[in-house]
C-alpha positions in Angstrom: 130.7 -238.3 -178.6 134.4 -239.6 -179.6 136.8 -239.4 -176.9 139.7 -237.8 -179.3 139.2 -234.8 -181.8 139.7 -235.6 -184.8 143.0 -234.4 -186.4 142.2 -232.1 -189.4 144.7 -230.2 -191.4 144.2 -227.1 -189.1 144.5 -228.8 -186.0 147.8 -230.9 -186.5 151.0 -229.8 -185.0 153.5 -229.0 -188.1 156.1 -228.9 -185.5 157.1 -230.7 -182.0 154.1 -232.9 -182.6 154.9 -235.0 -179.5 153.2 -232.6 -177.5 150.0 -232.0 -179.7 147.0 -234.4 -177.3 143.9 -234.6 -179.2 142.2 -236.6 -176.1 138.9 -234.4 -174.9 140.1 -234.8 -171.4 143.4 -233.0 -171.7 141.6 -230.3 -173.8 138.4 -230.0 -170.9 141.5 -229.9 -168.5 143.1 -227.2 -170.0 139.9 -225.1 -170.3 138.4 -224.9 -166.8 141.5 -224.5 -165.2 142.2 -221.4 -167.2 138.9 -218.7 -167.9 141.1 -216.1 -170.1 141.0 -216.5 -173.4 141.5 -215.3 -176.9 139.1 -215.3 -179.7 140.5 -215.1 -183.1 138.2 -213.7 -186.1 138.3 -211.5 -189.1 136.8 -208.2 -190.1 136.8 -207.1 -193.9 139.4 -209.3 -194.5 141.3 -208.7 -191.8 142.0 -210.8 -188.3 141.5 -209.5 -185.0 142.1 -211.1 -181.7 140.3 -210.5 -178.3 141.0 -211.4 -175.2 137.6 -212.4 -173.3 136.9 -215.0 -170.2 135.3 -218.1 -171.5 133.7 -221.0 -169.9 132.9 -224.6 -170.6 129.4 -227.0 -170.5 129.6 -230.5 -171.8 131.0 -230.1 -175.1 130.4 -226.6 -175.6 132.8 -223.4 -175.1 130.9 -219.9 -174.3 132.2 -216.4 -174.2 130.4 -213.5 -173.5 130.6 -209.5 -173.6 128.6 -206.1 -174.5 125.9 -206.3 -176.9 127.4 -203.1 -178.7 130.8 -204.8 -179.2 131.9 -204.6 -183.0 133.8 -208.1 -182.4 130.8 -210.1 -180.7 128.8 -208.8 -184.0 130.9 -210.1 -186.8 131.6 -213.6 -184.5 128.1 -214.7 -184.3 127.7 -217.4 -187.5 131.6 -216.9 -188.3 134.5 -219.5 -188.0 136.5 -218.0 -185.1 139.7 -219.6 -183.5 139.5 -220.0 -179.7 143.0 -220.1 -178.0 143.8 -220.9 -173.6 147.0 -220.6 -172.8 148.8 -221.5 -169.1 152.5 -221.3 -168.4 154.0 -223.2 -166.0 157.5 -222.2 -166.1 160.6 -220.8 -167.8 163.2 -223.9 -169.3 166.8 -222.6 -169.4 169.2 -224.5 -171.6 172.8 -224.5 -171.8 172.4 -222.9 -175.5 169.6 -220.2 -176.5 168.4 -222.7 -178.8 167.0 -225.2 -176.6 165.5 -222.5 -174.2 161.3 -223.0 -173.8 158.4 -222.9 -171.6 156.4 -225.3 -169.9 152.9 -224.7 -170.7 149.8 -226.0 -171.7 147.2 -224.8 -174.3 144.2 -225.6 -176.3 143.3 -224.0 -179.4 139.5 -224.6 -181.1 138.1 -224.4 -183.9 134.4 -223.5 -185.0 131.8 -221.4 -186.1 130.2 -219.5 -183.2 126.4 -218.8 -182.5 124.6 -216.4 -180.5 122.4 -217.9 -177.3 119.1 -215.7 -178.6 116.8 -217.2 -175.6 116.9 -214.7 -172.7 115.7 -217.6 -170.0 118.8 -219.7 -171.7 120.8 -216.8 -171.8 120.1 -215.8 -168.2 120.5 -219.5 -166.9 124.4 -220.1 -168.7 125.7 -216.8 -167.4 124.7 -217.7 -163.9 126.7 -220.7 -164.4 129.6 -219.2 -165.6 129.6 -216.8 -162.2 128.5 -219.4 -160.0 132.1 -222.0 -162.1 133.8 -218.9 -160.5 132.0 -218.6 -157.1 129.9 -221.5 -156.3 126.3 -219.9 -154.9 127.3 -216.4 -155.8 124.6 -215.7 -158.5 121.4 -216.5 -156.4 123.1 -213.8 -153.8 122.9 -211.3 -156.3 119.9 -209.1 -157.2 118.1 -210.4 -160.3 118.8 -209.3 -163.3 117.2 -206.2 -165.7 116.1 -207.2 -168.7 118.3 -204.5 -169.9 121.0 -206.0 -168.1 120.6 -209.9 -170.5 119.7 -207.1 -173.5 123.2 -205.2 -172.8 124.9 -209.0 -173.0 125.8 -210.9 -176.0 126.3 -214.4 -175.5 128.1 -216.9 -178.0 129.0 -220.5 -177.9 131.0 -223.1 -180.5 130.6 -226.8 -180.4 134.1 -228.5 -179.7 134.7 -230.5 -182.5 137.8 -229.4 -183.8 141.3 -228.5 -182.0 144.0 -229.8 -180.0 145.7 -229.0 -176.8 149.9 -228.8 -176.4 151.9 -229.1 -173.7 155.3 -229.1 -172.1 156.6 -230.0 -168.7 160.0 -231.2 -167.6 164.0 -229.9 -168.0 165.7 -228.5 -170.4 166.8 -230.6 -173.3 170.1 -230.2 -174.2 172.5 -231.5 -176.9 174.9 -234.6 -175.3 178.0 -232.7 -175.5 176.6 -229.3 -174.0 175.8 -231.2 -170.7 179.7 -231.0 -169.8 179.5 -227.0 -169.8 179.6 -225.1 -166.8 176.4 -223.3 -167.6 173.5 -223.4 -165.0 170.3 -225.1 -166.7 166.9 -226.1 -165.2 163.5 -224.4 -164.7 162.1 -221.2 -162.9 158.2 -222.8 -162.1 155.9 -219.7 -162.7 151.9 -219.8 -161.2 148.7 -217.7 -160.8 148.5 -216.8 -157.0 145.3 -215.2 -155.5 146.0 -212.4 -153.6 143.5 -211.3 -150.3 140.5 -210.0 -151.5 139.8 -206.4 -151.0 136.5 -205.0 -149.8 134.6 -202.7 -151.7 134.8 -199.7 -149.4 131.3 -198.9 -150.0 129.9 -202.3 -148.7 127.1 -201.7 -145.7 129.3 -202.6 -142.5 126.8 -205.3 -141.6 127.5 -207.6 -144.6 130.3 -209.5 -144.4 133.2 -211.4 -146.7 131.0 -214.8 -148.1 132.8 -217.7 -147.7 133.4 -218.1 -151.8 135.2 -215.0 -151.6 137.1 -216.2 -148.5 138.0 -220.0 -149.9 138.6 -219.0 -153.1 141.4 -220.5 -155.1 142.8 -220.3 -158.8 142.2 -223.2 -161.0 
């Protein structure tokens, strides 16, 4: 496996290309620090986008949902786009022009297939829960096999894509630094708030500890 992804005419940045990183570590990075995603794919000639939690194993992406879903349906054997996105902050300039965001993303491309064995099946979702929760899915009861039936699974290779990204201050023009305008950057994060009991749990079990430890990214 290369180290870099290759840079293909859909992958390329067109614009502010010193922030495109083609380098698979920067892309994994980006990936399991950030489970929302967006698929990308197209109906009768016509593109839809859904947001969906994905995860990632070795060199493959996954993304899961109901079994019914119109979207999961027309993704399996189709080229879909797969988009992360993180911001990190607000950049305020001394002109509206030069205003941006710090952030990072990764955008993939691919054609998606459907996991069809249910022991394969049943082994990558626990391992998306347990990315999550470390040991949570062997607390759990075992799973119907209407439960894995009810569950579509898909996956894409990552072969083609790129990641972007932006930290620092603003970048101003040299004469607009003399202007008494405040510039700089307002950070912005995920936080993870106290959990909150299910007030239906039996009073005897109490809060695991990857529940209790748990922190974003």
């Amino acid at each position: 496996m290369n180290e870099t992804l290759p840079i293909t005419e859909r992958s390329r940045l067109r614009r502010s290309h010193e922030r495109g990183q083609f380098d698979r570590e920067t892309v994994n990075a980006i990936l399991d620090a950030q489970p929302m995603c967006s698929v990308g794919y197209v109906i009768d000639g016509k593109p839809y986008v859904t947001p969906t939690l994905q995860w990632r194993e070795g060199n493959h992406v996954y993304w899961h949902g109901s079994s019914a879903s119109r979207a999961l349906r027309n993704q399996k054997e189709a080229d879909v786009c797969l988009t992360v996105a993180i911001l990190d902050g607000f950049v305020l300039a001394r002109s509206g022009m030069h205003h941006s965001v710090n952030s990072r993303s990764v955008m993939l491309f691919g054609k998606a297939f459907k996991i069809e064995d249910p022991a394969e099946k049943h082994a990558k979702l626990g391992r998306f829960v347990n990315s999550l929760f470390p040991g949570r899915y062997e607390m759990l009861r075992a799973e119907h096999q209407q439960d894995l039936k009810a569950t579509t699974l898909l996956g894409m290779e990552i072969t083609e894509g790129s990641a972007k990204a932006r930290a620092g201050g603003p970048n101003d023009e040299e004469t607009d630094y003399d202007l008494p305008i405040w510039a700089g950057v307002v950070p912005v994060r995920m936080e993870v708030g106290e959990p909150v009991p299910d007030p239906r749990n039996r009073p005897e079990v109490e809060m695991p500890e990857h529940v209790r430890a748990y922190r974003f990214g």
